[in-house]
N, C-alpha and C positions, 0 to 999 in steps of 0.2 A: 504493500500500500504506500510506504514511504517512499519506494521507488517511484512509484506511479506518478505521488506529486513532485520529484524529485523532477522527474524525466518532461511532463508539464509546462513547473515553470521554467525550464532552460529552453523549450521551445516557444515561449512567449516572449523569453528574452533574444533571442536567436531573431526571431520575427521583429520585436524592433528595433533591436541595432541593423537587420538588413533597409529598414525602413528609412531609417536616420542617414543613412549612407548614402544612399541613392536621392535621400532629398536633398544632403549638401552637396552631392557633385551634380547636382542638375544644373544647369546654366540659366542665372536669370533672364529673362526677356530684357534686351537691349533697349533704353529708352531712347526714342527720336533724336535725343542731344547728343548719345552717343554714338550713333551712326552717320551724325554728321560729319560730314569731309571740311575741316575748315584749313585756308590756305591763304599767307602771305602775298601778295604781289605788289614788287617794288615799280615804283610810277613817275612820270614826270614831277609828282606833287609831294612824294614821298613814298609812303607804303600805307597799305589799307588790306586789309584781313577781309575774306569773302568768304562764306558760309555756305557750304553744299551746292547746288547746281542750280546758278540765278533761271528764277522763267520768266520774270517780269521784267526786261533791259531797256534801258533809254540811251541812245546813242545820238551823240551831239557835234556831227561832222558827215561832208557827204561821203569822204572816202569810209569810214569807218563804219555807213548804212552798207556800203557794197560788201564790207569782208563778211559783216554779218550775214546777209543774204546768201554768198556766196559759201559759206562756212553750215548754211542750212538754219540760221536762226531768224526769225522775223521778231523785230523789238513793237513794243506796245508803242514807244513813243521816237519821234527821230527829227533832226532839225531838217528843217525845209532843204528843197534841191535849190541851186543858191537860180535856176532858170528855168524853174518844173512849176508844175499847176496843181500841188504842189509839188511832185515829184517827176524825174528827167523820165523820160519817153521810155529810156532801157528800165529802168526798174518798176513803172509805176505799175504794173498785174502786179508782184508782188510787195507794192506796199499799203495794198489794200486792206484799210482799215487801219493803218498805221495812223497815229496819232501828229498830227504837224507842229513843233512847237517852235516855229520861227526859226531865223537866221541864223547861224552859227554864231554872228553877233551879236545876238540881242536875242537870246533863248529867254522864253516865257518861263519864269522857275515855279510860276503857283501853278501851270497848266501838265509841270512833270511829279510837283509835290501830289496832285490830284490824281495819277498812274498808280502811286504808289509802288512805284519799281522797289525794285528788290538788288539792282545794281545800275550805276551809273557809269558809260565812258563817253570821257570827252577827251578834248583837245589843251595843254596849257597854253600852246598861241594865240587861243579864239579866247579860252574861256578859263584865263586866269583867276582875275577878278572876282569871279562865282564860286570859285573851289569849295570855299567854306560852309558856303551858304547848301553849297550842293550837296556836300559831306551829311549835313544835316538830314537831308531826306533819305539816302540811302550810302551803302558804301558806294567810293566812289573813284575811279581810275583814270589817267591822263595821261594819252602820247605826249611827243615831248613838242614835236615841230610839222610841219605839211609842205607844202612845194613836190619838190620831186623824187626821194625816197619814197616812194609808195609801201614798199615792199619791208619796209621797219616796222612801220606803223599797223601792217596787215599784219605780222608772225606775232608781234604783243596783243593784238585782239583775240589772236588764237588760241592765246597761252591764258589770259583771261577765261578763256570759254571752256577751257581744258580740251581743248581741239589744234593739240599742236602737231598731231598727226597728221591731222584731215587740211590742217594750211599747209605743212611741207609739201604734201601731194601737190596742194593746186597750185605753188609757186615751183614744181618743177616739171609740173604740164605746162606753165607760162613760158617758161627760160625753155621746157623743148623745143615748145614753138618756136620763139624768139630764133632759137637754134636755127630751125629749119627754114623760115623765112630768109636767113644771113644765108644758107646754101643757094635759097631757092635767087636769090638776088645776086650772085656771083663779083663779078667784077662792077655792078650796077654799085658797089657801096660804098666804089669811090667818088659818086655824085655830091654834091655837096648843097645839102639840105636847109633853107631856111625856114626859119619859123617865124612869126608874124601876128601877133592879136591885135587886133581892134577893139575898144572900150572906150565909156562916153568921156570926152575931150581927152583922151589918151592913146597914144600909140607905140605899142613895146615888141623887142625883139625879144625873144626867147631864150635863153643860152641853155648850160647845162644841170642848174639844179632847179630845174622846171621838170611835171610831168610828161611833156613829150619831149624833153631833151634828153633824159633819162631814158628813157625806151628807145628812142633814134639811137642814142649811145650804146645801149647790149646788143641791137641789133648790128652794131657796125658802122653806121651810115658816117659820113665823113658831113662834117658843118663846113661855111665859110670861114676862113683865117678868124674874121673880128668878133667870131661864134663861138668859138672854141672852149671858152672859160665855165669854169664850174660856178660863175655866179648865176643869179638870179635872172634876172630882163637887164634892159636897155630901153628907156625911153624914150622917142625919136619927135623929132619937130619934121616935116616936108625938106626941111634944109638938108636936115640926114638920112634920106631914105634911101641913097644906095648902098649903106650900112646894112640894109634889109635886101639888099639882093644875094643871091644864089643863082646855081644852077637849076634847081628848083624850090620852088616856094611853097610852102603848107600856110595857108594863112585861117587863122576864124575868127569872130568875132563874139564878144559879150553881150550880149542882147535881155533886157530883162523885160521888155516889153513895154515900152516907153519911147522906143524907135532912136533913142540918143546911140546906139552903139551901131544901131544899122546905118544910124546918116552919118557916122562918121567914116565908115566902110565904103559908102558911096564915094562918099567927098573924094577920099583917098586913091579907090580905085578911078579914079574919072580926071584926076590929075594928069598933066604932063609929064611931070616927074617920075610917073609910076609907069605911066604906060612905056617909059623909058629904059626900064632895068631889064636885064637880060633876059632873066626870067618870065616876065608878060613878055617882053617880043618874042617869043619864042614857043609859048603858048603853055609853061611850064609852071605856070602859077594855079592852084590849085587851092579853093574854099572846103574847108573840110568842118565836122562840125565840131563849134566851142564847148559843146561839156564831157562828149567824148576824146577829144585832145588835152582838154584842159580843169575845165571846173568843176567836173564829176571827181576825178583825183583817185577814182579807188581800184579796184582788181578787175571788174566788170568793165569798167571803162577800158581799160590795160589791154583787155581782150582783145574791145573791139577796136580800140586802135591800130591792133596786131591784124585785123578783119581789113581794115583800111590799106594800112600797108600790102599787104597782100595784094591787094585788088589792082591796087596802083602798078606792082608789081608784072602780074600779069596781063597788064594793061596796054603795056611798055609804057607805061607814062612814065614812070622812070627810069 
């Protein structure tokens, strides 16, 4: 009998210490905060800490709507196309529904507070001044500079997005291209390329830290001697327009729909002086368009530049 209850309670005890065992090595359910992925990323502005995978983005430049688009993200909110109604002709199916919050200068901040994004990237050239303010509504990110780097400003959006994979791809299906176009143009890339915008009461040459001197340059194409520099523009009065000549000419203009940049594209082409440079007489001057050369600035644009080029290409127009 003694054994019996002997025998008993060691299996009641047997039962729950297997009990006790198995409920502390059970692994508690992981709570939300701890599955979050939180990550540093250092910025034009400093560094700012980002919290698992933003859905809600606000992006405050036009290059920086293309990488998104391009990279497969559509943001809730994005600054206007600086020549779009409100968005460039190339993007606007996809930024349907995208929220317009003015110029890249003059961003509406109560109309991004109102999104309630979940991350912010902008620009420090455009949108120093706001940083703080912007910080406030969500975290917040900033390239450093714009012009003609494109391709700096696209690989930090990627790394932002944690899509640094899915940007090396598309920037080395660009550079293929780029490749192939430089084959497919052979000895054609010793021509010697100007570039030429028109804007209201302004008229600039292009050099090399522009968005299509940048891309003229990986492709190869050779500039005019007074082209050649890695600065900025060249601002030209009529006195200096053969500054602006080449063997051939890419010229576009800024146009925001006010007609100041197309009359002044008139004025210019309808000069004697113009009709005079090698390039018009020759019939090697070519209107291409301003957002895709120029004020779009992002990967999309880059493309169809590279679409451009091409076509010219096989055109023999160059």
């Amino acid at each position: 009998m003694q054994f019996k209850k002997l025998l008993h309670t060691l299996t009641i005890l047997t039962v729950a210490a297997t009990f006790t065992a198995c409920s502390s090595s059970a692994k508690p359910e992981a709570s939300p905060q701890a599955n979050t992925n939180t990550k540093i990323i250092e910025h034009a502005m400093g560094k700012t800490e980002i919290k698992g995978t933003p859905k809600r983005i606000v992006v405050l430049t036009n290059e920086g709507t293309e990488a998104l688009l391009e990279l497969g993200v559509k943001p809730v909110g994005a600054a206007k196309s600086w020549t779009g109604k409100p968005w460039y002709n190339h993007i606007e199916k996809e930024m349907d529904g995208v929220q317009n919050l003015g110029d890249e200068s003059q961003i509406n901040i109560e109309s991004i507070a109102a999104l309630k994004p979940d991350l912010i990237i902008g620009n420090k050239m455009r949108q120093e001044k706001i940083y703080n303010q912007l910080s406030k509504i969500a975290p917040t990110v900033f390239s450093d500079t714009l012009r003609g780097e494109w391709k700096t400003n696209f690989e930090f959006y990627a790394k932002v997005l944690n899509k640094e994979a899915e940007g090396k791809e598309i920037i080395k299906k660009f550079d293929d291209r780029a490749a192939s176009i430089a084959k497919l143009a052979g000895n054609k890339l010793k021509t010697e390329i100007s570039i030429v915008r028109f804007m209201p009461g302004k008229t600039r040459i292009y050099l090399g830290d522009t968005f299509s001197g940048i891309i003229l340059k990986q492709i190869g194409f050779a500039r005019p001697e007074n082209q050649r520099s890695n600065d900025f523009t060249i601002e030209i009065g009529k006195e200096r327009l053969k500054e602006a000549d080449g063997q051939i000419m890419f010229y576009f203009t800024y146009e925001t729909g006010n007609g100041e940049g197309s009359s002044r594209e008139k004025e210019w082409l309808q000069d004697p002086m113009f009709k005079s440079l090698n390039a018009v007489k020759n019939g090697k001057a070519y209107r291409v368009d301003d957002a895709i050369w120029n004020t779009a600035g992002g990967v999309k644009a880059a493309n169809l530049m590279l679409d451009d080029i091409e076509s010219f290409i096989k055109a023999n127009k160059i």
